[in-house]
C-alpha positions as CSV (number, residue, x, y, z in Angstrom):
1,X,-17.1,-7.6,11.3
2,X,-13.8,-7.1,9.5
3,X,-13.3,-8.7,5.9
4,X,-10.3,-8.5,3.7
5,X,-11.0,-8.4,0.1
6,X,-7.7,-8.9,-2.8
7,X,-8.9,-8.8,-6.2
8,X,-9.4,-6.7,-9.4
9,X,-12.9,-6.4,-9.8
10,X,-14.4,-2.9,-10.1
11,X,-16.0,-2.7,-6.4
12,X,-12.7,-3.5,-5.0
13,X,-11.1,-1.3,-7.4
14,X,-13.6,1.7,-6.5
15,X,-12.8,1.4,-2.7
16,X,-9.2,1.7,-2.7
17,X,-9.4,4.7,-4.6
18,X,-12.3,5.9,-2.0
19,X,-9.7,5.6,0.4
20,X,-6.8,6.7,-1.4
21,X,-8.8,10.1,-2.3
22,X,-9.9,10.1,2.0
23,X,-6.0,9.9,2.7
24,X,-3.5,10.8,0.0
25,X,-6.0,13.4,-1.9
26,X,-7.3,15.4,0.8
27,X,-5.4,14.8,4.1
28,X,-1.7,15.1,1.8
29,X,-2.6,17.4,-1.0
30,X,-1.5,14.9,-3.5
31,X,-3.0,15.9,-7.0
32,X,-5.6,13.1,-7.8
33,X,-3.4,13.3,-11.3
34,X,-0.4,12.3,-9.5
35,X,-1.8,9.6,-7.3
36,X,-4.0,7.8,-10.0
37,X,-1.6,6.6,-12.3
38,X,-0.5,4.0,-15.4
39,X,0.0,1.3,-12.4
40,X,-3.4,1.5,-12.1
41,X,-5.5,-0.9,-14.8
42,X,-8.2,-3.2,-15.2
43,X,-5.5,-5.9,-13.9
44,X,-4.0,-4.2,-11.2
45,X,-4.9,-5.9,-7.3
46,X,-6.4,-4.1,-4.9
47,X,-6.3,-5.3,-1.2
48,X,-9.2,-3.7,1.2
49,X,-10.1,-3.9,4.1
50,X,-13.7,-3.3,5.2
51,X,-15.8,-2.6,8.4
52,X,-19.2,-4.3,7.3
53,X,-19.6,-2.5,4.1
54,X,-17.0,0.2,5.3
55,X,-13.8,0.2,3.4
56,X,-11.5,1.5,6.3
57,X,-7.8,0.6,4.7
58,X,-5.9,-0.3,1.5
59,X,-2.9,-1.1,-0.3
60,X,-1.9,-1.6,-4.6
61,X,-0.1,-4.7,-5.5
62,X,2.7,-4.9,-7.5
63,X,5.7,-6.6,-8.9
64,X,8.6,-4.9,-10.0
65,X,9.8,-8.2,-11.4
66,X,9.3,-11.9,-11.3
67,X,11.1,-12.0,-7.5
68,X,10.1,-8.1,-5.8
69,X,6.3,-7.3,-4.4
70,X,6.0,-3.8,-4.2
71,X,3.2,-3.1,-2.1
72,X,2.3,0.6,-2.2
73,X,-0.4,2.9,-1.9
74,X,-1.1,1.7,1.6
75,X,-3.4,3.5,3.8
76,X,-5.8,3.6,6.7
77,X,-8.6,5.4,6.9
78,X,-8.4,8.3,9.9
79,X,-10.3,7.5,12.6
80,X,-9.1,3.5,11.9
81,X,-5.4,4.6,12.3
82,X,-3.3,3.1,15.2
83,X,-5.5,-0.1,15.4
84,X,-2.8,-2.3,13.3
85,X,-4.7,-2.5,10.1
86,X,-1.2,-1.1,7.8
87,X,0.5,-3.8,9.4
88,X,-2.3,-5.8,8.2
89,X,-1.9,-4.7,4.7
90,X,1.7,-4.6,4.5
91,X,1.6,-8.4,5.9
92,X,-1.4,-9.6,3.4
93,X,0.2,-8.1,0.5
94,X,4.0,-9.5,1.2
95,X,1.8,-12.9,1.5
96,X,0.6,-12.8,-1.8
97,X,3.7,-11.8,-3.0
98,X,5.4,-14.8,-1.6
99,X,2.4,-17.0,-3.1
100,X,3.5,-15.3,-6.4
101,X,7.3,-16.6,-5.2
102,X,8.7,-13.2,-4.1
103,X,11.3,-13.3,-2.0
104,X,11.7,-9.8,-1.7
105,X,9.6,-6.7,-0.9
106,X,10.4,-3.2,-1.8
107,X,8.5,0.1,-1.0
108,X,8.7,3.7,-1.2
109,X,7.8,5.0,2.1
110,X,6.8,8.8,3.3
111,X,10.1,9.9,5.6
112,X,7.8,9.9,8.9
113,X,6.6,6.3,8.1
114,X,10.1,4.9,8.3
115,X,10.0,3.9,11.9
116,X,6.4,1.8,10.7
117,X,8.6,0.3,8.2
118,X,11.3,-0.9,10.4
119,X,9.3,-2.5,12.8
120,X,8.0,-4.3,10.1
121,X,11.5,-5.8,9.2
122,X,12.2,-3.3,6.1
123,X,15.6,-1.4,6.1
124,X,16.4,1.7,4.0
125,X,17.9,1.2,1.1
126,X,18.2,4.6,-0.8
127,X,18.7,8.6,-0.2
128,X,15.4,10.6,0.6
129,X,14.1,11.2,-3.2
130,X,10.5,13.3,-4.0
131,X,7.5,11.4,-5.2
132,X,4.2,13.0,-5.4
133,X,5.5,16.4,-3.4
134,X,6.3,13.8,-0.4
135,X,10.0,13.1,1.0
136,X,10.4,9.4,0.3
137,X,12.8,6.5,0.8
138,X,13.1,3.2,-0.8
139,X,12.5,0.0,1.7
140,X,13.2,-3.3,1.6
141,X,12.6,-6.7,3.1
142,X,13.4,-10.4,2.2
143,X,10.8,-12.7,2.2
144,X,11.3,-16.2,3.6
């Protein structure tokens, strides 16, 4: 049975960063210092997906303003990978965004995710800049 959870409370909270530590901690070699940061508070949302109890895929909500979602910190757990659920993510997030009247939606995506990105309607918008140790580029899509 697949669930997907958006909120702030703790349990939510504490599953993302399961899943953030599973992928971006110790598949990438991000320092947990750089991948925990200030965007991360008691009022930050978290969307998760879960397996049963399982949390098996995640992504941070954001806004950089009153009109841009950023969605970021997406990511699917391993053996979960290739099964749609980023897309999921990516599309539940830029939902809530447009619920929050967004009509845009920017991310910073890893180099080799760019072709994920553009089949998900997001063109590049910037040079290849470093973020965490990881080549990145800024996306973005309008929301209708």
């Amino acid at each position: 049975m697949i669930t997907v959870v958006f909120d702030n409370e703790q349990w939510i909270k504490a599953a993302s960063y399961f899943l953030r530590t599973l992928v971006f901690v110790q598949e990438q070699k991000i320092s947990p210092k750089a991948e925990f940061d200030a965007y991360d508070s008691d009022q930050t949302n978290y969307l998760v997906i879960f397996h049963y109890q399982t949390p098996i895929a995640t992504g941070r909500y954001q806004q950089d303003d009153l009109t841009t979602v950023r969605p970021d910190r997406v990511c699917v757990r391993r053996e979960w990978r290739k099964k749609g659920l980023g897309r999921r993510v990516l599309l539940e997030l830029e939902q809530q965004g447009r619920r929050n009247k967004c009509t845009l939606s920017r991310v910073h995506g890893e180099k080799q995710a760019i072709p994920f990105y553009e089949k998900m309607g997001y063109e590049v918008v910037s040079d290849e800049f470093i973020e965490d140790g990881i080549i990145c580029v800024k996306l973005e899509k309008k929301l209708f």
